[in-house]
SETI-671447 format. One line per 3 residues: number of its first residue (from 1); their letters; for each residue x, y, z of N, C-alpha, C, CB. Coordinates in Angstrom, 2 decimals. Glycine has a CB too. Example, Ala and Ser with C-alpha at 12.3 -4.5 7.8 and 13.67 -1.06 7.14 Angstrom:
1> AS> 13.19:-5.69:7.80:12.30:-4.50:7.80:13.20:-3.30:7.80:11.31:-4.47:9.05 ~ 12.85:-2.25:7.08:13.67:-1.06:7.14:12.90:0.03:7.87:14.08:-0.60:5.72 $
This chain:
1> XXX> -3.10:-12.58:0.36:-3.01:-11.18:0.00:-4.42:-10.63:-0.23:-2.13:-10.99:-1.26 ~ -4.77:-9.44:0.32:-6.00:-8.66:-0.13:-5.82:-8.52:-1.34:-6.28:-7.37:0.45 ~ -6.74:-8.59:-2.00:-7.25:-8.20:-3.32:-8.43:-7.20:-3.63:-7.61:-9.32:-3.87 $
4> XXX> -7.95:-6.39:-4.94:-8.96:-5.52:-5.21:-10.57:-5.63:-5.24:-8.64:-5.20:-6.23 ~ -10.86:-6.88:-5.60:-11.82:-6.78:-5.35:-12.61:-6.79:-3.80:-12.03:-7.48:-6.09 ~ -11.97:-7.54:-2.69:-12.25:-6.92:-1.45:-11.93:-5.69:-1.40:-11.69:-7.47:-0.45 $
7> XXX> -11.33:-4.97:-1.61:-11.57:-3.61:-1.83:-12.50:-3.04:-2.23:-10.96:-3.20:-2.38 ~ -13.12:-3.49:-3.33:-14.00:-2.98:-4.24:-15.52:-3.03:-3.04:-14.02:-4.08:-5.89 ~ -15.14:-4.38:-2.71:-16.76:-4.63:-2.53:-16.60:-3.64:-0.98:-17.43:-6.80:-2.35 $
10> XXX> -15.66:-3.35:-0.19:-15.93:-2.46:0.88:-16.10:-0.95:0.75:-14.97:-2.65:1.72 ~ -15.87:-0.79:-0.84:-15.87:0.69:-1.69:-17.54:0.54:-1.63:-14.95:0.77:-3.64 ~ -18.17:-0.33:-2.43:-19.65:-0.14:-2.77:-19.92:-0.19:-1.06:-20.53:-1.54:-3.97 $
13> XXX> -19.62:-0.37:0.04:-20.99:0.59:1.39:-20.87:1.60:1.62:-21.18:0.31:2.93 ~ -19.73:2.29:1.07:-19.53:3.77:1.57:-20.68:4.51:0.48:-17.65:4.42:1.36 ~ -21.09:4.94:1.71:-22.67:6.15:0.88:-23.13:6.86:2.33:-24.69:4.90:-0.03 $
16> XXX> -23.68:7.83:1.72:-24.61:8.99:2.86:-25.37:8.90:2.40:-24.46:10.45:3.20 ~ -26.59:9.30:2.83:-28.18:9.88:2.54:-28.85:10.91:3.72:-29.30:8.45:2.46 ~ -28.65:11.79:3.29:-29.15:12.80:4.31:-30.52:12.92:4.40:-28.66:14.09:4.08 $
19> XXX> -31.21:11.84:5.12:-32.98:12.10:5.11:-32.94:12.61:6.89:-34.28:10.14:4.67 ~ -32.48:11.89:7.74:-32.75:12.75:9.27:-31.38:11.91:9.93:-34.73:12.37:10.33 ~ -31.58:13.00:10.82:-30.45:13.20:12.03:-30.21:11.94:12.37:-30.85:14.05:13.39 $
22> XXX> -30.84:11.31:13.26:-30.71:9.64:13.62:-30.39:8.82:12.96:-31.63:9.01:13.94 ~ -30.48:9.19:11.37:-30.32:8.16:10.53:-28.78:8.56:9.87:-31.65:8.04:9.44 ~ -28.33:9.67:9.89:-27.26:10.16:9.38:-25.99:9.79:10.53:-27.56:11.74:9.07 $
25> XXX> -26.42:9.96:11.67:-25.45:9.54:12.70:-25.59:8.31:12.69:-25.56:10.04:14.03 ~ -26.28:7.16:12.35:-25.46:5.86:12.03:-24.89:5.63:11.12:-25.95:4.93:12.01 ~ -25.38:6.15:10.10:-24.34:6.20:8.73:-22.95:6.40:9.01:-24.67:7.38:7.72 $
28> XXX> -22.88:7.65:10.03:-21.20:8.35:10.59:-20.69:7.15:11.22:-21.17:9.85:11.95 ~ -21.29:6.11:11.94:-21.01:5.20:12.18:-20.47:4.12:11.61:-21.61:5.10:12.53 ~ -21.21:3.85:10.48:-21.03:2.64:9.62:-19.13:3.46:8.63:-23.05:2.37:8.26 $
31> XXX> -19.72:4.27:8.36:-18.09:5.13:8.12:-17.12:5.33:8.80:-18.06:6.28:7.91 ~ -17.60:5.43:9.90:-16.03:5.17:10.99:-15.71:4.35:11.02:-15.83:5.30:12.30 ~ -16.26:2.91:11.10:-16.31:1.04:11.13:-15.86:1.14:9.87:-17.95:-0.04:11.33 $
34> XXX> -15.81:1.48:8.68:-15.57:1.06:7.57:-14.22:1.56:7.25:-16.55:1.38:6.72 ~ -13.75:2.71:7.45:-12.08:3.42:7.54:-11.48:2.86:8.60:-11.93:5.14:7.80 ~ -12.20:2.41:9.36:-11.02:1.35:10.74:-10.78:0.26:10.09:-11.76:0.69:12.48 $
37> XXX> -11.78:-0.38:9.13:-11.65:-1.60:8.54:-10.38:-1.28:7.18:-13.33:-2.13:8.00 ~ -10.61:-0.42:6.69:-9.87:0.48:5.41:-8.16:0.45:6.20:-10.76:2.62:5.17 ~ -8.27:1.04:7.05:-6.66:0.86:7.83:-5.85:0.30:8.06:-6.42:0.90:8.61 $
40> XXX> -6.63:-0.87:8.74:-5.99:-2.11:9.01:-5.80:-3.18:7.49:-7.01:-2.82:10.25 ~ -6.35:-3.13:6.35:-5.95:-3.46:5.29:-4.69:-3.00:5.02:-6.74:-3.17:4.48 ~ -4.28:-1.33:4.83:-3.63:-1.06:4.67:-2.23:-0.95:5.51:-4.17:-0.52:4.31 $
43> XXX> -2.74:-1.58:6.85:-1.84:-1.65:7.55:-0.77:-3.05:7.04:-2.50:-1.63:8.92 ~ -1.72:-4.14:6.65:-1.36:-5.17:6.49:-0.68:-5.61:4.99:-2.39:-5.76:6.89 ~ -0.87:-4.11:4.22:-0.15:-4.29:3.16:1.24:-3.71:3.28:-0.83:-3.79:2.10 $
46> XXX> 1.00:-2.74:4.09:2.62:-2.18:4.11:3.58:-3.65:5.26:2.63:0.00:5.18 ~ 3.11:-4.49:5.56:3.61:-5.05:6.46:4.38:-6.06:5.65:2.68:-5.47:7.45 ~ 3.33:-6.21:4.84:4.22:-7.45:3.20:4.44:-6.85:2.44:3.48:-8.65:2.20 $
49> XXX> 4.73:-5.37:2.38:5.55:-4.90:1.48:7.24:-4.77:2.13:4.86:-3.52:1.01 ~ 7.04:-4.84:3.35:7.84:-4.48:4.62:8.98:-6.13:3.94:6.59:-4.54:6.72 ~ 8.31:-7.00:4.67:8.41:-8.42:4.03:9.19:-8.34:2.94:7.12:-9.05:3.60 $
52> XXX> 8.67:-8.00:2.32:9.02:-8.26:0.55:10.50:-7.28:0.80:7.44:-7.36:-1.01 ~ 10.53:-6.61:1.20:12.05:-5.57:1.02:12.66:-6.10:1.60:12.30:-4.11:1.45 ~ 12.50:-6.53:3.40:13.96:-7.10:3.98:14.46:-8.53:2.97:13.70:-7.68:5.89 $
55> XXX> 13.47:-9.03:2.33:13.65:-10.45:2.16:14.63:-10.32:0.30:11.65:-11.43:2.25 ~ 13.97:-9.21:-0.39:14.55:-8.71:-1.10:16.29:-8.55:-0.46:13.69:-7.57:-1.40 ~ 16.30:-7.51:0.41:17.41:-6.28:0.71:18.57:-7.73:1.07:16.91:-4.76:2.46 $
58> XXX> 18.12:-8.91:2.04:18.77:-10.17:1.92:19.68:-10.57:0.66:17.75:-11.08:2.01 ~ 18.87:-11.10:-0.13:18.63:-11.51:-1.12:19.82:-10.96:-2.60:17.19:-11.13:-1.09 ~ 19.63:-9.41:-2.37:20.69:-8.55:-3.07:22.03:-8.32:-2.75:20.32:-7.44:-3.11 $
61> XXX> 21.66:-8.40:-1.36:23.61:-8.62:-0.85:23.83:-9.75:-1.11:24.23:-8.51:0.84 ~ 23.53:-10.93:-0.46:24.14:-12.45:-0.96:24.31:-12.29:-2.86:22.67:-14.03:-0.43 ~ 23.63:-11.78:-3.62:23.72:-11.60:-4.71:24.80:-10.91:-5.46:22.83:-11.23:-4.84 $
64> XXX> 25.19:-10.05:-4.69:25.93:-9.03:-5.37:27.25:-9.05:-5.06:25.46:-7.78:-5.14 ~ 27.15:-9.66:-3.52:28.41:-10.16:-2.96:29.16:-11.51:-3.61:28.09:-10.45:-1.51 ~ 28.35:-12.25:-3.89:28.45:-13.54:-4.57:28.76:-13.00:-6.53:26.66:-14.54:-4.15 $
67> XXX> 28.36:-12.25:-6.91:28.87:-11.81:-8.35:30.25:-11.40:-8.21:28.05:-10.58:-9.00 ~ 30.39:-10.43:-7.16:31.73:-9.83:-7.33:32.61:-10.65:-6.29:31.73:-8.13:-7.04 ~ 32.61:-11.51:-5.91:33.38:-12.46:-5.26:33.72:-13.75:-6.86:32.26:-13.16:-3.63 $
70> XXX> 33.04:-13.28:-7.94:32.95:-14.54:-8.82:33.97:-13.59:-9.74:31.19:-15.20:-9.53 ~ 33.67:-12.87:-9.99:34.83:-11.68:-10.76:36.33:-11.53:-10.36:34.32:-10.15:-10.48 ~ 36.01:-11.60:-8.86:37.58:-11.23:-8.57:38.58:-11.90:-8.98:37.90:-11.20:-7.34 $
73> XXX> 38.88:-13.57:-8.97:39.99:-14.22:-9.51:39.98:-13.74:-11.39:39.78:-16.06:-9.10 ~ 39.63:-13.51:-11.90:39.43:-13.40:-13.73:39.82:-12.12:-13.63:37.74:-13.62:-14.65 ~ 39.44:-11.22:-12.95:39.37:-9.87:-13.58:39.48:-8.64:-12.82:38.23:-9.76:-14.22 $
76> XXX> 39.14:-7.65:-12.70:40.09:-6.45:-11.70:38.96:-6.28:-10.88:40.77:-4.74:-12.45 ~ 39.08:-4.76:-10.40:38.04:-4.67:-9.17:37.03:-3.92:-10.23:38.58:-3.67:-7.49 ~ 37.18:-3.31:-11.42:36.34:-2.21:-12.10:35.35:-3.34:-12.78:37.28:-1.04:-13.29 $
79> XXX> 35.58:-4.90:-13.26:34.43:-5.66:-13.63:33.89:-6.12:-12.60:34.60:-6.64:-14.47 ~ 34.54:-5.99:-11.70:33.63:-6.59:-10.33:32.53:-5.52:-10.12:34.63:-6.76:-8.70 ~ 33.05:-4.68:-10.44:32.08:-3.66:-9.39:30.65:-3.36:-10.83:33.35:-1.55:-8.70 $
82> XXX> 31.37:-3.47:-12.06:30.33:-3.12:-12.96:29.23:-4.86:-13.16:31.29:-2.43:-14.63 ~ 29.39:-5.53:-12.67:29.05:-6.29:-12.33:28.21:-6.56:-11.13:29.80:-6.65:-12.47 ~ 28.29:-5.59:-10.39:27.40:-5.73:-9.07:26.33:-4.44:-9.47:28.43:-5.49:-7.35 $
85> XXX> 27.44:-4.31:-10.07:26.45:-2.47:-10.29:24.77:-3.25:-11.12:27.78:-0.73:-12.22 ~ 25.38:-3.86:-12.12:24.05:-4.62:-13.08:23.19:-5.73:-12.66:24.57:-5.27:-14.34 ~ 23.92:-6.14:-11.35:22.87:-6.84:-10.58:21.89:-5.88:-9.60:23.64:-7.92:-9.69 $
88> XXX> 22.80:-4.84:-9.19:21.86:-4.50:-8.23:20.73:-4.04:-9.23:22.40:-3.39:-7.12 ~ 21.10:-3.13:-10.21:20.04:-2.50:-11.16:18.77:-3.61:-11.58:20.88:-1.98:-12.61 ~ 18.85:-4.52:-11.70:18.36:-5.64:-12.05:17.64:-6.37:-11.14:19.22:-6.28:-12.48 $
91> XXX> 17.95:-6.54:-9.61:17.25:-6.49:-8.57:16.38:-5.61:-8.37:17.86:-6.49:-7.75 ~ 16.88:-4.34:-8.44:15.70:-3.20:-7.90:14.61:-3.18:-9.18:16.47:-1.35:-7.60 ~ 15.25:-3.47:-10.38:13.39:-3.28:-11.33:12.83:-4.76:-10.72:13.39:-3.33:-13.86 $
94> XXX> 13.35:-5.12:-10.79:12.51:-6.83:-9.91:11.97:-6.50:-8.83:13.57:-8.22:-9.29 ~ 11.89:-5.58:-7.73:11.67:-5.42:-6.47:10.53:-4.70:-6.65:12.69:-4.85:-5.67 ~ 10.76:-3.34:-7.62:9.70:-2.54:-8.14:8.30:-3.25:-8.40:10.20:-1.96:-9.38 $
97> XXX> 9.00:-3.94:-9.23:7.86:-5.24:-10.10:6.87:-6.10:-9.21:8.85:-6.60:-10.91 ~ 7.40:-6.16:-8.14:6.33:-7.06:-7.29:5.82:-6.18:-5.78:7.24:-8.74:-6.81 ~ 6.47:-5.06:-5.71:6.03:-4.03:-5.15:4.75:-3.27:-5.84:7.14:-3.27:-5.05 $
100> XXX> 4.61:-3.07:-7.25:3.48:-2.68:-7.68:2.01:-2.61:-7.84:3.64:-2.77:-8.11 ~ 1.61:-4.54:-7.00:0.22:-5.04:-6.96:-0.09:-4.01:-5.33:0.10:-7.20:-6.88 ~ 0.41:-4.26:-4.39:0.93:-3.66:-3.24:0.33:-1.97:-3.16:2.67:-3.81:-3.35 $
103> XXX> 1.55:-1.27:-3.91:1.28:0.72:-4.17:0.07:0.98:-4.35:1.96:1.56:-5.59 ~ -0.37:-0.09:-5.79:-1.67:0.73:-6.28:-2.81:0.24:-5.73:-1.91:0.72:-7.77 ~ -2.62:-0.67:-4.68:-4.37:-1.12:-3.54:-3.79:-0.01:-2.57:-4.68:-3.34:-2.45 $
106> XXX> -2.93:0.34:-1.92:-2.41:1.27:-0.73:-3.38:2.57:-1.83:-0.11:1.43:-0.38 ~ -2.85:3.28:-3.08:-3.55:4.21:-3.33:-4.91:4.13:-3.41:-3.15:4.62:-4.21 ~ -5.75:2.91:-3.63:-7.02:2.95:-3.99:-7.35:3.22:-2.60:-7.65:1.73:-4.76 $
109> XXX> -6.91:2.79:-1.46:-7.79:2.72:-0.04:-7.10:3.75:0.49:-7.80:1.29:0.98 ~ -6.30:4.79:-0.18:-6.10:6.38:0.49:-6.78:7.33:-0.40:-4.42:6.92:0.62 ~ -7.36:6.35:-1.92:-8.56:7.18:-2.35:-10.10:7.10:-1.37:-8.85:6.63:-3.93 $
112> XXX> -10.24:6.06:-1.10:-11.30:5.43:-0.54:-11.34:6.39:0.68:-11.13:3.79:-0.28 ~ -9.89:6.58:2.12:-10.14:7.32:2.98:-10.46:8.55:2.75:-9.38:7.26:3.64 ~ -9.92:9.10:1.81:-10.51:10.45:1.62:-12.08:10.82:1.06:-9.58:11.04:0.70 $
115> XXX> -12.49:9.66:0.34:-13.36:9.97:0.47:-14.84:9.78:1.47:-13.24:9.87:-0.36 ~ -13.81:8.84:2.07:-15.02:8.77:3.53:-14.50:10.22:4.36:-14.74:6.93:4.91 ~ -13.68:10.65:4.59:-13.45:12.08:5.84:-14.46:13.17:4.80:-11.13:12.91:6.13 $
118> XXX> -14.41:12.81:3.29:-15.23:14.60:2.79:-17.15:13.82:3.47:-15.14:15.17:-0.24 ~ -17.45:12.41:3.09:-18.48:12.26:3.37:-19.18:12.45:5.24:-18.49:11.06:2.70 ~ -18.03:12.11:5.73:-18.37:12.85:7.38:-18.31:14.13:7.70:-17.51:12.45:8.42 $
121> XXX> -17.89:15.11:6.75:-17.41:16.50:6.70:-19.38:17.17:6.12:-15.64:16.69:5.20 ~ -19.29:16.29:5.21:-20.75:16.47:5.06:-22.11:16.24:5.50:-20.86:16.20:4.41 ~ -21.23:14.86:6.10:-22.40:14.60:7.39:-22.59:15.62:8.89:-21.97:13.02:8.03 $
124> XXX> -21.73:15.73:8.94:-21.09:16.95:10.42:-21.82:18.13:10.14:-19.11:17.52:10.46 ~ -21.52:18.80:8.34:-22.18:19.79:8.34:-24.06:19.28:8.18:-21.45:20.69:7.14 ~ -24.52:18.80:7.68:-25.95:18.42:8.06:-26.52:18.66:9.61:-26.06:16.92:7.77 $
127> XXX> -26.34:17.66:10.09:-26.70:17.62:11.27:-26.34:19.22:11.92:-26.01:16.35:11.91 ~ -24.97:19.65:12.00:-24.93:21.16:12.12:-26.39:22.12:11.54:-23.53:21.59:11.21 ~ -26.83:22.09:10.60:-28.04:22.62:9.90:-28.93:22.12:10.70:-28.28:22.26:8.45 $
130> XX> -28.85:21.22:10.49:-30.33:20.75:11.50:-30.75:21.13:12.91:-30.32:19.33:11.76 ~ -29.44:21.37:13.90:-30.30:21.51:15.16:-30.43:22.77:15.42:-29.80:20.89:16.36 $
């Protein structure tokens, strides 16, 4: 799993310095290379978050099916069902729960893209000034 701190450390190259043209258009460079790199992280988190749900979404039917298949000889269909009802509830804060390391790196590196598009927005306008 990516971790924040690979995140972090691909957060500290993002920078501009507007001293000249030649030097600002590799920078735009190193920022385009660095949000392609930013993407594909995030591509690869939604992919095991992807993971994590079917394997979950599995997981809750055999579960819930298997509770209220355990209810039915004892008791009517209304404990069966309040019975599946408290598993599923109980699954989904569990699902939440390990979905959470996941959300909040996806938000840090859609903080991160945005702030590379305002820093090319600023680079674009420079060089605009300049010629």
């Amino acid at each position: 799993m990516i971790t924040k701190a690979e995140i972090e450390e691909i957060a500290s190259q993002i920078s501009l310095n507007l001293d000249q043209p030649q030097s600002v258009r590799k920078q735009i460079q190193q920022l385009n290379i660095t949000q392609q790199r930013l993407m594909v992280i995030k591509k690869e988190l939604r992919q095991q978050m992807n993971q994590l749900n079917s394997q979950d979404n599995q997981q809750l039917t055999s579960d819930v099916f298997n509770i209220g298949i355990a209810f039915l000889p004892r008791g009517t269909k209304k404990w069966s069902a309040i019975a599946r009802a408290g598993t599923r509830q109980l699954m989904t804060a569990q699902n939440r729960a390990e979905r959470q390391p996941y959300q909040e790196l996806i938000a840090l590196i859609d903080d991160l893209l945005l702030q590379i598009a305002n820093l090319k927005i600023e680079a674009q306008q420079y060089l605009l000034n300049q010629s």
